[in-house]
C-alpha positions in Angstrom: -102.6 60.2 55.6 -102.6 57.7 58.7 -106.6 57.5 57.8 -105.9 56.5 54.3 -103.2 53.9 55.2 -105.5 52.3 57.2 -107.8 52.4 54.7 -105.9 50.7 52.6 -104.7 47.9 54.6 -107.8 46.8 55.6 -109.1 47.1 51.6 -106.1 44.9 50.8 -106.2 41.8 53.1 -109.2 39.9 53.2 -108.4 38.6 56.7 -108.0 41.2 59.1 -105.9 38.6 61.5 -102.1 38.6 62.0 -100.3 35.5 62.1 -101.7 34.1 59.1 -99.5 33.6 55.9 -102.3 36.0 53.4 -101.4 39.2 55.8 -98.5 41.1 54.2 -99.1 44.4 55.1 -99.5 47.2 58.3 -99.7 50.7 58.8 -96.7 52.1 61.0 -95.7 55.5 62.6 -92.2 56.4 61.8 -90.6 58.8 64.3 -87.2 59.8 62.6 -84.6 61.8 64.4 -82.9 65.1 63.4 -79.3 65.3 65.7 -78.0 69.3 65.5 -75.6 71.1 67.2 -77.4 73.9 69.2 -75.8 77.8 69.4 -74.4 77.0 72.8 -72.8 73.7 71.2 -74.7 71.2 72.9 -76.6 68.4 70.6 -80.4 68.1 70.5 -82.5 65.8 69.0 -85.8 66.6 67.1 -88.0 64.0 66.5 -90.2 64.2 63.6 -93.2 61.9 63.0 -93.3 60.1 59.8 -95.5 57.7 57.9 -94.4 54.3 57.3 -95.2 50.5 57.1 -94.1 47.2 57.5 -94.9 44.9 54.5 -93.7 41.3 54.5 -92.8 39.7 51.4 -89.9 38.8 50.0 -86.6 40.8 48.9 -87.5 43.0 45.5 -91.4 43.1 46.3 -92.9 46.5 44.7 -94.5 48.7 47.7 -98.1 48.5 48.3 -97.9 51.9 49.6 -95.5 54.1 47.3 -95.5 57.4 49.2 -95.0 55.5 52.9 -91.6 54.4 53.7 -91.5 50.7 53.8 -89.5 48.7 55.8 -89.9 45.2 54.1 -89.8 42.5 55.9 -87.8 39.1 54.6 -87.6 35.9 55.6 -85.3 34.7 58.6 -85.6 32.3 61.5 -87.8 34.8 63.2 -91.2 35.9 61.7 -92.5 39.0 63.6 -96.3 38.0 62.9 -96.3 35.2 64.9 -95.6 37.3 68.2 -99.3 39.0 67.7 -100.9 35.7 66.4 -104.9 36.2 66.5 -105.2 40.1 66.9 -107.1 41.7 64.1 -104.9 44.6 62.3 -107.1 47.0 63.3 -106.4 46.7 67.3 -102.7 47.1 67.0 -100.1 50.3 67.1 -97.3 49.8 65.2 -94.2 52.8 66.0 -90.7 52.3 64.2 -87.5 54.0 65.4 -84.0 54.4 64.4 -81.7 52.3 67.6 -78.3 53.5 68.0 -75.3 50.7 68.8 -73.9 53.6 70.5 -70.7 53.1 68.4 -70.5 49.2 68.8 -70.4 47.3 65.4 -69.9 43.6 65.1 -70.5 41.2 63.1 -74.4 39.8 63.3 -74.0 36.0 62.5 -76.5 35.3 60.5 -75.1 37.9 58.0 -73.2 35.3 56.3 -70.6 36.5 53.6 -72.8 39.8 53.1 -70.8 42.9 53.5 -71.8 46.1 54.9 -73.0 47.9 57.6 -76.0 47.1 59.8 -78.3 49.7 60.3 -80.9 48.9 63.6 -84.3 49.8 63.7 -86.7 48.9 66.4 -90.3 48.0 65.7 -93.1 48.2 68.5 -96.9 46.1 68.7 -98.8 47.1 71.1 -102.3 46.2 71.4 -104.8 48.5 71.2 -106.5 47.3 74.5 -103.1 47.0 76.6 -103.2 42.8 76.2 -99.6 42.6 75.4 -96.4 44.7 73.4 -94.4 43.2 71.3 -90.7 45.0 70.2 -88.7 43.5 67.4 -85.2 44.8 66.3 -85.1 44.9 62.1 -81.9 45.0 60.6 -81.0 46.8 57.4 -77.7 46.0 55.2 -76.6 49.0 54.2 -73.6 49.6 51.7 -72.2 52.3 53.3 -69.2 52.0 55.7 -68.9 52.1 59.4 -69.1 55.3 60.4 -65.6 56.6 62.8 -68.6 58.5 65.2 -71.9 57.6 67.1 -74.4 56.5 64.4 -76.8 58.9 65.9 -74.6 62.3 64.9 -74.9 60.8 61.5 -78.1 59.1 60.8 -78.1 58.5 56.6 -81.1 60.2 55.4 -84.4 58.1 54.4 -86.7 59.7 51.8 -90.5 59.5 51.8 -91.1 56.2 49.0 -87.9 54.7 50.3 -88.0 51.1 50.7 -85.9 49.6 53.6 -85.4 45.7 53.2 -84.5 44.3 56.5 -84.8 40.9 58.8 -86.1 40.3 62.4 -83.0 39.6 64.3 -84.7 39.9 67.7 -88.1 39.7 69.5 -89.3 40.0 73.1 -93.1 40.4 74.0 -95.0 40.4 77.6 -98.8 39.7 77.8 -99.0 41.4 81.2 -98.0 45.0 80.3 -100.3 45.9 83.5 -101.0 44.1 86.4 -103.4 44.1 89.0 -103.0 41.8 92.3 -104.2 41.3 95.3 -102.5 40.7 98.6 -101.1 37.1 98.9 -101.9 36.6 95.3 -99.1 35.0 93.2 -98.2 36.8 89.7 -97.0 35.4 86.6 -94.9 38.7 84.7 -94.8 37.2 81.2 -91.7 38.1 79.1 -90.6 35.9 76.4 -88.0 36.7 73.5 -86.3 35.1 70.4 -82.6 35.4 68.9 -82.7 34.4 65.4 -79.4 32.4 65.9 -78.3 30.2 68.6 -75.4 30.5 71.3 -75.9 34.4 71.3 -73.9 36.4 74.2 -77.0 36.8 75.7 -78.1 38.3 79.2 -81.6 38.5 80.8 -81.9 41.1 83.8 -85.1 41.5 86.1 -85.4 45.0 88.1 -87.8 46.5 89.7 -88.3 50.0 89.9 -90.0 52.0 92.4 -90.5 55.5 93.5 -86.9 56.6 92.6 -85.2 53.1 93.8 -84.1 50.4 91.0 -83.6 47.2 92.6 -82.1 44.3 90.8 -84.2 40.7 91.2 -82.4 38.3 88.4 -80.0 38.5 85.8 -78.1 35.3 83.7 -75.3 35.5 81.6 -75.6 32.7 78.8 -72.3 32.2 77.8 -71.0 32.0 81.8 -74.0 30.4 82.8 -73.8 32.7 85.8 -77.2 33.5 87.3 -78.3 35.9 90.3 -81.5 36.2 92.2 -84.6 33.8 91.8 -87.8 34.3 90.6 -86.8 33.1 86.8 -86.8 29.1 85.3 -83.5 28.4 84.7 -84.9 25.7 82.6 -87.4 28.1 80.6 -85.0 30.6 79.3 -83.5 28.0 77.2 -86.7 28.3 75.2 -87.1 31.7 75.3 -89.1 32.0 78.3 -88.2 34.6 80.8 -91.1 35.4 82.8 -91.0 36.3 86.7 -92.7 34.7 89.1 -94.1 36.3 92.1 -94.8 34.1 95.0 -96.9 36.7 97.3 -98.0 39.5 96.8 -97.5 42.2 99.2 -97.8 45.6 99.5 -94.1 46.1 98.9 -94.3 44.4 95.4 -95.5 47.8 94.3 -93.5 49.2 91.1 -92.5 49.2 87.7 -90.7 45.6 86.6 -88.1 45.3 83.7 -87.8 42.7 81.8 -84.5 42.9 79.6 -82.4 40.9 77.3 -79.0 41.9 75.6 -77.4 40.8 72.7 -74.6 42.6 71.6 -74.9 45.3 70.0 -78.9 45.4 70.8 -80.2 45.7 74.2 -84.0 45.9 75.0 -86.3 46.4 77.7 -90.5 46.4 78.7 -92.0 47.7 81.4 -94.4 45.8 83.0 -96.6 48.1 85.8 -97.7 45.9 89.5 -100.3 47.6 91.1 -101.5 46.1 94.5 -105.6 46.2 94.3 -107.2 44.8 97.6 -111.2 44.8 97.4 -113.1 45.8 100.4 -115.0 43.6 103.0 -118.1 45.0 103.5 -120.5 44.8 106.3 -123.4 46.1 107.9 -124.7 46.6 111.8 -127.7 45.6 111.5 -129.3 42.4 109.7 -131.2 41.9 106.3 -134.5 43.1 108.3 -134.5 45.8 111.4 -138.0 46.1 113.1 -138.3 49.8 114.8 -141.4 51.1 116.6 -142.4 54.6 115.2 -140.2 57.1 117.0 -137.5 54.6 117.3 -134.1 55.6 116.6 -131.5 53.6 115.2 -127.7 54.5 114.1 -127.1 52.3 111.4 -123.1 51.9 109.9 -121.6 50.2 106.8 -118.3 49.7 107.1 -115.7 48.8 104.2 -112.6 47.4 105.6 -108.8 46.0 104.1 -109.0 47.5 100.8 -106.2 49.6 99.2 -105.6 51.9 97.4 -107.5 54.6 99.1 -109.8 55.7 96.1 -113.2 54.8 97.7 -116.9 55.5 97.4 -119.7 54.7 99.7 -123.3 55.7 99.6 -126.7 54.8 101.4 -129.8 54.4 98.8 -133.7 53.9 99.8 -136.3 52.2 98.0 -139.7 52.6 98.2 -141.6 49.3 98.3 -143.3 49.1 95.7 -140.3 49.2 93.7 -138.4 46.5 95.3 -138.1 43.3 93.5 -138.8 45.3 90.1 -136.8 45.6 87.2 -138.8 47.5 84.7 -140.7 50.7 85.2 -139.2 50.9 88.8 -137.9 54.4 90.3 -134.4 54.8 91.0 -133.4 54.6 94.7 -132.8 57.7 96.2 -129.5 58.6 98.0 -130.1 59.8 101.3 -128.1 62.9 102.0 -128.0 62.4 105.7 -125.0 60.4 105.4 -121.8 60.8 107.6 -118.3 59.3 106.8 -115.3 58.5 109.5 -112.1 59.5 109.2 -109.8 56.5 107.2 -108.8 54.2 109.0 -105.0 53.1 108.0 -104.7 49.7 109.2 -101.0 47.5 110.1 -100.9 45.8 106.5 -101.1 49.0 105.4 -104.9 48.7 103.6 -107.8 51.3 104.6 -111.2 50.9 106.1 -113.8 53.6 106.4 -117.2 53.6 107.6 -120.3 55.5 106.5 -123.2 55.9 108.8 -126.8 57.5 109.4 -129.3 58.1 112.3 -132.5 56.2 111.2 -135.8 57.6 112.6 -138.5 55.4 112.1 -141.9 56.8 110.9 -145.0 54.0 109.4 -144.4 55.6 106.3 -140.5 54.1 106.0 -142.3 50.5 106.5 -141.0 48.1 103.8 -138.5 50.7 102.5 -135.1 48.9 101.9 -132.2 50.7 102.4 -128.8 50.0 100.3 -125.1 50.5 101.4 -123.1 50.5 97.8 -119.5 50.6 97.9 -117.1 51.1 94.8 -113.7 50.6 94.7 -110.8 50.4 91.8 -110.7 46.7 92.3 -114.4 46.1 91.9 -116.0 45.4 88.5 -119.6 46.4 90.3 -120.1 47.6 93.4 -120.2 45.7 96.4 -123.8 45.9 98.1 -125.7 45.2 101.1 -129.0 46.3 102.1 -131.9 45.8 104.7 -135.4 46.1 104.8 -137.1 48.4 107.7 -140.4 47.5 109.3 -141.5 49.9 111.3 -144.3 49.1 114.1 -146.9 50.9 116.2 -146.3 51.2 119.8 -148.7 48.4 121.1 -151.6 48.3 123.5 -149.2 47.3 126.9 -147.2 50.2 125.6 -150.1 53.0 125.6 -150.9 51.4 129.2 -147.8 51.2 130.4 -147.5 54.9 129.4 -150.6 56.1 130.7 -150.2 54.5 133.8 -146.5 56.7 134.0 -148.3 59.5 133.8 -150.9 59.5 136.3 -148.1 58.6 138.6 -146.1 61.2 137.7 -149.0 63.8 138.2 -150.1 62.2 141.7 -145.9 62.5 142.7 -146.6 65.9 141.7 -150.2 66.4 143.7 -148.3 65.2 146.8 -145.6 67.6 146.4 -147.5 70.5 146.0 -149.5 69.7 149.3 -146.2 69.1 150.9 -145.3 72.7 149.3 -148.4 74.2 150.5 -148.5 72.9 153.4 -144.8 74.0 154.5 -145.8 77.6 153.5 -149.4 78.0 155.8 -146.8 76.7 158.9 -144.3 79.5 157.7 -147.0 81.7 158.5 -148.3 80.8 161.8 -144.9 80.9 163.6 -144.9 84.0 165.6 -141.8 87.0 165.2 
């Protein structure tokens, strides 16, 4: 059935691009709740997936999907579509759910001389891709009267076919649903949001959340005008703009932050993930070119320093010459197995180094060979690499002399002692008992 929607949408709008006045129409997921009283009297809630859609138009519009339930989207100071302005249909989630008041009902003020009761309904975007979510509360006049419990013990039923005509009454959307920074970077967390009537009670809150510790960074109250903590424009929330600015980034800046804004009886909140990503520094011990003579040993390291978090991956690759420089028909290098890594290495700031290293025996037929140190890291796009090229030598002419030479006058140091030896042992003899 989701298939089908989709199906259908995309048959029926000719531009596949939110934002522009021809798109009227979007597949949605429904997840309806079920409140019961268990057999040891405690309530439950069963969720049950349903299939829905938003369709904008105008109040009385015929369904373009009959079976779906459609929540129908009128005109009001706040048009939901502009929130997700340039994304194609096709690379957003849409999720509706029933949002309890928790027993608080007042009077919206853009309700006018309507009577009824408001039934909430939350509406999620989120982008297929992560680029940003986008929640909008919908509200639906309905005749019925107050009811003298929480909303949620008595949720009135909606049938498959049913048409819900409701209005955007609030919207709030980040474009940094993750983030990734390095140390000392500074971070923009975008959150901005829309009332659709002016001089609401309203109050923004920032917190930051991290491994089982919620920390409070900002909050304002609009009709005190009391603010606490920094890291928010004063100025900018006047237009709706909320985001937090962080100045340096440090390894303590680690967490989930929450962006939330009340408006009695509504109250909603994104999550915006900080992840610190430092990228290694990577070096080697030796130059671009070694020169060995043949028999030469050599223990060369590559070390990858400051990065966090600790998910690395080093290797050492050789080339054969005749494969350096090419890009087409070349063999792969080949990684050596040889290869020893060091323990990690946690440094003060907290960030990791780790070293990988080999013991390079030079032979004539490793001349020209160029030998690779790649790194990867989570913070990387491509791996960081550095390589060298070995040229190995043969021992020259002054070295073969210089050798020979050693050993005659090693065997003549041994001549002499022998004499010395045998010489001690015919004296031995000769003394007398």
């Amino acid at each position: 059935m989701r298939l089908i929607l989709k199906t259908l949408v995309y048959s029926c709008l000719c531009a596949a691009v939110l934002g522009v006045p021809q798109v009227s129409w979007l597949p949605c997921q429904f997840t309806d709740e079920h409140v019961y009283v268990n057999q040891e009297g405690h309530t439950e809630t069963q969720h049950v997936h349903r299939e829905a859609a938003l369709q904008f138009g105008q109040a009385g519009d015929a369904p373009l999907e009959p079976r779906a339930i459609t929540f129908l989207i009128t005109g009001s100071k706040l048009d939901l579509r502009r929130f997700v302005e340039g994304t194609e249909a096709k690379h957003l989630d849409c999720e509706l759910r029933r949002y309890s008041t928790a027993g608080i009902a007042v009077h919206w003020p853009v309700q006018g001389g309507q009577q009824g009761y408001n039934l909430w309904f939350s509406c999620t975007l989120r982008h297929a891709e992560g680029l940003f979510t986008v929640t909008g509360f919908l509200r639906h006049l309905s005749d019925q009267e107050a009811p003298w419990q929480q909303d949620y013990r008595s949720w009135p039923a909606i049938e498959d076919g049913d048409t819900l005509t409701a209005s955007v009454a609030l919207v709030i959307k980040t474009q940094t649903p993750v983030v990734k920074a390095a140390l000392g970077s500074q971070q923009k967390l975008h959150c901005q949001f829309a009332v659709d009537h002016r001089g609401p009670n309203l109050t923004v809150e920032w917190h930051r959340q991290h491994r089982g510790t919620r920390t409070r960074l900002f909050s304002r109250n609009a009709r005190t005008g009391h603010a606490e903590g920094d890291g928010v424009r004063l100025k900018g929330l006047e237009g709706g703009d909320a985001s937090y600015g962080l100045t340096f980034a440090k390894m303590a800046s680690e967490g989930t932050y929450i962006c939330s804004v009340s408006v009695i009886p509504l109250f909603v909140s994104l999550d915006i993930g900080l992840t610190i990503e430092e990228p290694p520094r990577v070096s080697l011990n030796v130059g671009p070119s070694l020169s060995l003579q043949a028999g030469g040993e050599q223990k060369v390291t590559c070390d990858a320093a400051g990065y966090y978090p600790l998910d690395v991956v080093m290797a050492w690759h050789v080339q054969d010459p005749a494969a350096a420089g090419r890009r087409v028909g070349a063999p792969l290098p080949t990684e050596l197995q040889n290869v020893l890594l060091s323990s990690h290495k946690h440094n003060q700031d907290n960030t990791y180094s780790l070293t990988a290293f080999f013991y390079l025996k030079a032979s004539l037929r490793d001349s020209g060979r160029q030998f690779t140190c790649s790194v990867s890291h989570p913070s990387l796009r491509v791996p960081i690499k550095k390589s060298f090229i070995l040229t190995v030598e043969e021992p020259s002419s002054w070295t073969m002399t210089l050798l020979g030479l050693t050993v005659v006058a090693l065997l003549l140091v041994l001549f002499v002692l022998l004499r010395y030896l045998n010489s001690a042992r015919n004296l031995n003899k000769k003394k007398p008992y």
